[in-house]
C-alpha positions, 0 to 999 in steps of 0.5 A, spaced: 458 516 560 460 509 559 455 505 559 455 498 555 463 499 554 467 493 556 474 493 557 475 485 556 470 486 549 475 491 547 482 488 549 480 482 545 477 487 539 485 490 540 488 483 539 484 481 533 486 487 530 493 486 531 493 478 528 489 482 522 494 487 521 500 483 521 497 477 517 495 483 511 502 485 513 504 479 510 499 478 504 501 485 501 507 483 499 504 478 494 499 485 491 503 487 485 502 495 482 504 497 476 505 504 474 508 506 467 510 513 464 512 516 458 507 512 454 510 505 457 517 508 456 519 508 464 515 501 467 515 501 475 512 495 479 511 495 487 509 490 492 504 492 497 509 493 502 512 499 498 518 495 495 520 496 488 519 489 485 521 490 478 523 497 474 524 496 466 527 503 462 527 503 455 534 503 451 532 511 449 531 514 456 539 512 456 541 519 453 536 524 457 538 523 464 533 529 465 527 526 462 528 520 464 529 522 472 522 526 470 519 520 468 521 516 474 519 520 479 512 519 476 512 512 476 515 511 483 509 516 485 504 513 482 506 506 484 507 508 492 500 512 491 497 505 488 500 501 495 497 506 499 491 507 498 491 499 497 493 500 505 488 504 507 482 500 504 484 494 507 485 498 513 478 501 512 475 494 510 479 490 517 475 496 522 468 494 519 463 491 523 467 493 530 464 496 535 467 497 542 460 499 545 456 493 544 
């Protein structure tokens, strides 16, 4: 049933993967996400680790909390979308190529 699987092969691909993790952990925080709503009215940027980096709301938003609330729900969204897929593509690009049953 596992025949050609190696443990020692294994233990060591599972090391790689978490030194490979951990140094995208670190570069993520230098991508940046932009995401705008409202026609560019609400501004939101994010790092690739999920933390809101920048937030720039025009002077006209100020009088309607409602839509301004809309709008940056939208953003935040948006941007956490973008760093996640992000994650995923990276996560998808680190396991190309390894195959445990060599």
């Amino acid at each position: 049933m596992f025949d050609g699987f190696d443990m020692n092969k294994m233990s060591e691909m599972m090391s790689q993967m978490q030194d490979k993790a951990k140094e995208m952990q670190e570069q993520s925080k230098n991508v940046q996400f932009t995401a705008k709503a409202g026609g560019g009215l609400v501004e939101l940027t994010m790092n690739g680790a999920g933390e809101v980096i920048d937030l720039s709301i025009d002077d006209t938003m100020m009088d309607d909390k409602v839509h301004l609330q809309i709008l940056l729900m939208s953003v935040m969204n948006d941007a956490n979308k973008m760093a996640e897929d992000n994650k995923k593509s990276q996560a998808m690009g680190m396991m190309g190529g390894m195959n445990p049953f060599k």
